[in-house]
C-alpha positions in Angstrom: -7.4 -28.6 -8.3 -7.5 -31.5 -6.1 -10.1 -33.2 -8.5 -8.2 -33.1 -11.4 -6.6 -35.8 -10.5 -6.4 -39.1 -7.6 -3.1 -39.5 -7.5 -1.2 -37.4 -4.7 1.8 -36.8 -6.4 0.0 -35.6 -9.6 -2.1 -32.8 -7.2 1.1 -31.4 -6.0 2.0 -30.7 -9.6 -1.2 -29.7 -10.6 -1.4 -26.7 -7.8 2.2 -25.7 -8.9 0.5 -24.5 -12.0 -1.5 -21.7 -9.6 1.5 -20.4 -7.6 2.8 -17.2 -7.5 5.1 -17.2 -10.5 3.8 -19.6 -12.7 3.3 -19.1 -16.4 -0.7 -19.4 -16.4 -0.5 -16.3 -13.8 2.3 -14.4 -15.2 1.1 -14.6 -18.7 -2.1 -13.2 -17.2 -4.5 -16.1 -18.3 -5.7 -17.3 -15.1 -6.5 -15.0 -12.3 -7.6 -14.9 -8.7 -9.4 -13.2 -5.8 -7.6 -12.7 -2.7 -9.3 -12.8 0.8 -7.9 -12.5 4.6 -9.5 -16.0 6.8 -10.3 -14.7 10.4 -7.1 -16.6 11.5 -4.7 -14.4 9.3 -4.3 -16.2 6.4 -4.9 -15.9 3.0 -7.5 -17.9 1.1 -7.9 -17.5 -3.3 -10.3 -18.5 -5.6 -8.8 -19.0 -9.5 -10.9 -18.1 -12.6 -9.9 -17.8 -16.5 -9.6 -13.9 -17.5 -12.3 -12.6 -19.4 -10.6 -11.8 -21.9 -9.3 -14.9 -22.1 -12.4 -16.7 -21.7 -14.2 -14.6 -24.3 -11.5 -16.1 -27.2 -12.4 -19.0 -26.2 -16.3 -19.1 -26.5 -15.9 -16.5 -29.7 -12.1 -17.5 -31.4 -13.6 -15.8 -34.5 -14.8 -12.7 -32.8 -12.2 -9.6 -33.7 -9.8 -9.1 -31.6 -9.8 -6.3 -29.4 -7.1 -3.0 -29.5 -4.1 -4.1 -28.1 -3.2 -2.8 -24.8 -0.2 -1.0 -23.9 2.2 -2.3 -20.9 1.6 0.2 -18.3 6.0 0.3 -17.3 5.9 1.7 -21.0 3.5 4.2 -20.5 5.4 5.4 -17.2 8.4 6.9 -19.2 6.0 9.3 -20.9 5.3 11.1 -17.8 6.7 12.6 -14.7 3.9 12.9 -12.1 3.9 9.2 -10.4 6.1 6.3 -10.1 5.0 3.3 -10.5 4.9 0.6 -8.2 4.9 -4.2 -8.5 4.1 -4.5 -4.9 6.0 -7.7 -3.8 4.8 -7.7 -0.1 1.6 -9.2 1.1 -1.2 -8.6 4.4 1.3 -11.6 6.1 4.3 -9.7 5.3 3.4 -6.9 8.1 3.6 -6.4 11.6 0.1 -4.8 12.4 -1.9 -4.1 15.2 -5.0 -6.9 15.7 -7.7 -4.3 15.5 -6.1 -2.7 12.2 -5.2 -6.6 10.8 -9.2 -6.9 11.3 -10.2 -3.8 9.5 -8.2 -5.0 6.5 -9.6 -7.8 6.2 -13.4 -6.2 6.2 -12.0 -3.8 3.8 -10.9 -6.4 1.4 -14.2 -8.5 1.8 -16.5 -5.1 0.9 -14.0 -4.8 -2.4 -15.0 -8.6 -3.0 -16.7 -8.5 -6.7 -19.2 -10.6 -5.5 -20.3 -7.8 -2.7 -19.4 -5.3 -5.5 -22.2 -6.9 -8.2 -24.7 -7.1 -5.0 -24.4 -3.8 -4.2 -25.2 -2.7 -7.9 -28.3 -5.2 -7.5 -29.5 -3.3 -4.8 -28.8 0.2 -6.0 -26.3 0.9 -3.6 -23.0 1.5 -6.9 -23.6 2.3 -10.2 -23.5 -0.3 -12.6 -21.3 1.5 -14.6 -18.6 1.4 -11.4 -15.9 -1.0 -10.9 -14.8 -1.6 -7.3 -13.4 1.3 -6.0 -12.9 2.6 -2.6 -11.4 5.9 -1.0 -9.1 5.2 2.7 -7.2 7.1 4.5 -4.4 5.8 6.7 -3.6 7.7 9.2 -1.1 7.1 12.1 2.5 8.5 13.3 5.3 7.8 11.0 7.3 4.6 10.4 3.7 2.4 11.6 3.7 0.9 8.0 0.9 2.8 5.6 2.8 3.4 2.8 3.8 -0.6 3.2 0.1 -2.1 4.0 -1.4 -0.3 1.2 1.3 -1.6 -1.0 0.5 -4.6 0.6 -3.4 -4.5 -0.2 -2.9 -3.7 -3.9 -0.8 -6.8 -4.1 -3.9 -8.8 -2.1 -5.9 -6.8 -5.0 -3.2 -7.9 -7.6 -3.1 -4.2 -9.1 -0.3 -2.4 -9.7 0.5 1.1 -7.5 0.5 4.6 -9.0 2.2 6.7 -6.4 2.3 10.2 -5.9 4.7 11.9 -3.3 2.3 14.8 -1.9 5.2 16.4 0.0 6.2 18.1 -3.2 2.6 19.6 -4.3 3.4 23.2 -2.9 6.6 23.2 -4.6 6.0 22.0 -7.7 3.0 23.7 -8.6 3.2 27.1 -7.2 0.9 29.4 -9.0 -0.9 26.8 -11.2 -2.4 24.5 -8.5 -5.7 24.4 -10.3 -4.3 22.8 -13.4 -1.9 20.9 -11.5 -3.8 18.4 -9.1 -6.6 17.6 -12.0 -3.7 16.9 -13.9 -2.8 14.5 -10.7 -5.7 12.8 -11.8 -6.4 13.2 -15.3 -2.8 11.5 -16.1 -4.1 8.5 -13.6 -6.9 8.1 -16.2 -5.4 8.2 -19.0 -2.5 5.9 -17.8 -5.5 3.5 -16.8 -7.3 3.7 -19.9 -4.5 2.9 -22.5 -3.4 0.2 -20.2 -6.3 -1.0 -19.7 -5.9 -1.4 -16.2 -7.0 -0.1 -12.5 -4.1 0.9 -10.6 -4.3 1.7 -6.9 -3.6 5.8 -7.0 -1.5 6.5 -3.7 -1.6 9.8 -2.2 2.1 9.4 -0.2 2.1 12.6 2.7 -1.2 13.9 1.9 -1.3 16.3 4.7 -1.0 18.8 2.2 -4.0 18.1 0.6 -6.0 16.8 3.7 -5.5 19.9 6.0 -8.4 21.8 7.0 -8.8 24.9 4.6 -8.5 28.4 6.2 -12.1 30.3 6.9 -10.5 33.7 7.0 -9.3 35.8 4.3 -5.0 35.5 4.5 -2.2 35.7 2.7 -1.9 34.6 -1.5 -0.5 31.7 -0.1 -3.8 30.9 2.1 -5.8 31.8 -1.1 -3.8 29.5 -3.2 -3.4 26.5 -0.5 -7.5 26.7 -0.3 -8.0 26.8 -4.2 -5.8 23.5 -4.6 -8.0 21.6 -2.0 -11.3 22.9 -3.7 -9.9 21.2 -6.5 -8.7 18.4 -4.9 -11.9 17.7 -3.6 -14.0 17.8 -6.6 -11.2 15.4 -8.1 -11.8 12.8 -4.9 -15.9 13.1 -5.0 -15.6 12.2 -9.5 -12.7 9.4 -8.7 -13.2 6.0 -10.1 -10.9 3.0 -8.5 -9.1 2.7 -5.3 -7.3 5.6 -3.9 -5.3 5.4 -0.6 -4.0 8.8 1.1 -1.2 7.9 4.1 -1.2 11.1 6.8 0.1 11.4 10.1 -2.9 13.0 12.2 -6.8 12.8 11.2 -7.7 15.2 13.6 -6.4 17.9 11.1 -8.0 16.7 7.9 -10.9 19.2 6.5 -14.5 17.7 7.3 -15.3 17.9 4.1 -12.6 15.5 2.7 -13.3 12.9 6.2 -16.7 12.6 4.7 -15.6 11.8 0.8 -13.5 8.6 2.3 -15.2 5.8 3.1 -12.6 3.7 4.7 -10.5 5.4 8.0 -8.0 3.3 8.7 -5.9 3.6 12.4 -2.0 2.6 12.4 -0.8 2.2 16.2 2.7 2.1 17.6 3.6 -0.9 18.1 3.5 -2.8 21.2 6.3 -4.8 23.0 4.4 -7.9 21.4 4.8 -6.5 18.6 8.1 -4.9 18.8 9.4 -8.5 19.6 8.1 -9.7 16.0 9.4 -6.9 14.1 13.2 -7.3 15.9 12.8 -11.0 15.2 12.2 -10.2 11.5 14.3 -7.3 10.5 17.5 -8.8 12.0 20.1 -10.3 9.6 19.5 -14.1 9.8 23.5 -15.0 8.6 25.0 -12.8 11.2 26.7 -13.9 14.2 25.1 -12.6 17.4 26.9 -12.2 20.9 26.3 -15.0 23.3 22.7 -14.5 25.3 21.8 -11.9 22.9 18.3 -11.3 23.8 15.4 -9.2 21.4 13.4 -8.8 24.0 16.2 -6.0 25.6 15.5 -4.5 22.2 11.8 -4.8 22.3 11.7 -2.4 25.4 12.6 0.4 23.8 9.7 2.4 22.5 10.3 2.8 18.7 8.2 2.0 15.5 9.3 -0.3 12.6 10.6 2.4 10.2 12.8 3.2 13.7 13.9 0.1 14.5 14.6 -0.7 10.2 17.3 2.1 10.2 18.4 1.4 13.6 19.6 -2.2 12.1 20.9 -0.9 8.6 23.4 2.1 10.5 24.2 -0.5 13.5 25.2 -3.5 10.4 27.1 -1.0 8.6 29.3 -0.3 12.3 29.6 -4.2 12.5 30.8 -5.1 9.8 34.0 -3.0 9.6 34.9 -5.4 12.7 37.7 -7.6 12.4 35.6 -9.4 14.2 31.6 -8.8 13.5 29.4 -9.8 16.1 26.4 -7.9 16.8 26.0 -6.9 20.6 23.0 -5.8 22.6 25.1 -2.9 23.0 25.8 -2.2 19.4 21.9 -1.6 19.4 21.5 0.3 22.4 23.9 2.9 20.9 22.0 3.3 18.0 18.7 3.3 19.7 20.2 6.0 21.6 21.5 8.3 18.4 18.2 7.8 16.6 15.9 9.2 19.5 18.3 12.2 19.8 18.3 12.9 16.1 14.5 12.4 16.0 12.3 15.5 17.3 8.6 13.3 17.4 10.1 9.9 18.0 9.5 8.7 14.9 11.1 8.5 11.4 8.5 9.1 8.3 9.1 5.5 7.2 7.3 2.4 6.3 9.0 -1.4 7.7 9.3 -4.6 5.5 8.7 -7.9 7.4 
């Protein structure tokens, strides 16, 4: 961009063309690859679409079938919700070691690495990128938000699945059930033609080690759904991302079908001092030598310390008179560790 042009003011205008926002991106003619820089930040390189590119060199060529909006194709079905991630990597509070394996993550997805690994017969040349992680860590550490955050660094959309309900929904017909999971992925995918990220929300349910003695129906039925689960994971073509609480209880045999592991810590008072500085309202009035770092102290995980700011804004601001308080906090603080058996609250945290 800077070469289009000598004169300062007209580069300015010229790399307003590329931001977030603007028509050429919207509109979906130009495009770009996202990468983390090993200080943080985010560095992209812009190309023309393909399809795009292709009318160009060939205008004459026949145009191909139309593709269907993917929002449209959402109200046909009930199975996932879909998902414009607006957050990005620099929008969350992580741990330095998980920040890093992001970024690693991100550059093995690269197409570049992608086209040399078909050169060396590592993919099939018929395969896209595509990648199965597993994020794993208590609740409220920010999974479900940092793999929103990664399709948007991909610039997909999210197909999300809430695996919490599986054994509900699908008593008795768990066989036809999950590969419909993923048979309605591909066929959203193909009529779009497009590659969302599939998220697996909870997927204890399907992770769980299976049971080696003979039980109850339930055991029988519990085992069956996984055995299909698994064949559906090991055929899978794009990214998938599965959020659960504890690895050490996923099945072997799924821990071997994901290639990425991915470790979400508590976060520490560092830490814990960021995501206070943050989350707090930035128009409200605070009492004099108001200090985060009291907060900070307190053990608690983003998704904890988001709802303890929501319930203590809504006790403010009744107030004839509403300032926040250290103590105002500290109350809360207090009622969400007694209402909260294992600390933490099965939530993600916006930065």
């Amino acid at each position: 961009v800077d070469l289009v042009s000598f004169d300062e003011y007209e580069r300015i205008k010229n790399r307003s063309l590329l931001e977030e926002g603007s028509k050429l991106i919207i509109e979906n003619i130009i495009d770009y690859d996202e990468m983390l820089t090993p200080f943080g930040g985010i560095t992209r390189t812009f190309f023309i679409v393909e399809d795009i590119l292709q009318r160009v060199i060939h205008p004459d060529k026949k145009k191909k079938s139309k593709k269907i909006k993917l929002n449209m194709l959402i109200k046909e079905q009930d199975i996932f919700e879909l998902i414009e991630p607006k957050t990005t990597l620099d929008d969350v509070v992580l741990h330095p070691q998980t920040r890093k394996t992001l970024a690693s993550l991100l550059k093995q997805m690269d197409k570049k690495v992608a086209q040399r690994l078909k050169e060396w017969g590592i993919k099939s040349k018929k395969r896209g990128i595509d990648a199965r992680i597993i994020f794993f860590g208590p609740p409220g550490t920010g999974k479900t938000l940092t793999a929103l955050s990664l399709a948007k660094s991909l610039k997909k959309p999210v197909l999300s699945f809430d695996c919490s309900k599986i054994l509900s929904m699908y008593v008795g017909e768990s066989e036809k059930n999950v590969r419909k999971i993923f048979d309605t992925y591909k066929d959203l995918s193909q009529k779009a033609k497009t590659e969302p990220v599939l998220l697996l929300n909870e997927a204890d349910q399907f992770l769980s080690a299976r049971s080696t003695i003979a039980g109850s129906s339930a055991d029988k039925m519990h085992n069956q759904m996984q055995n299909i689960f698994l064949e559906q994971i090991e055929r899978f073509e794009g990214v998938l991302i599965a959020t659960t609480n504890l690895l050490e209880t996923i099945d072997q045999a799924f821990s071997r079908r994901f290639n990425y592991k991915i470790e979400f810590k508590k976060p520490d008072f560092e830490e814990r001092v960021k995501l206070w500085s943050i989350m707090l309202p930035k128009n409200a009035k605070y009492e004099k030598g108001f200090d985060i770092k009291e907060l900070a102290k307190f053990d608690l995980t983003g998704g904890q310390i988001n709802l303890i700011i929501k319930n203590c804004a809504y006790k403010v601001a009744i107030k004839d008179d509403p300032i926040f308080t250290i103590e105002d906090f500290i109350d809360e603080i207090k009622k969400e560790r007694a209402s909260t058996f294992d600390g933490g609250k099965s939530m993600g945290f916006l930065t």
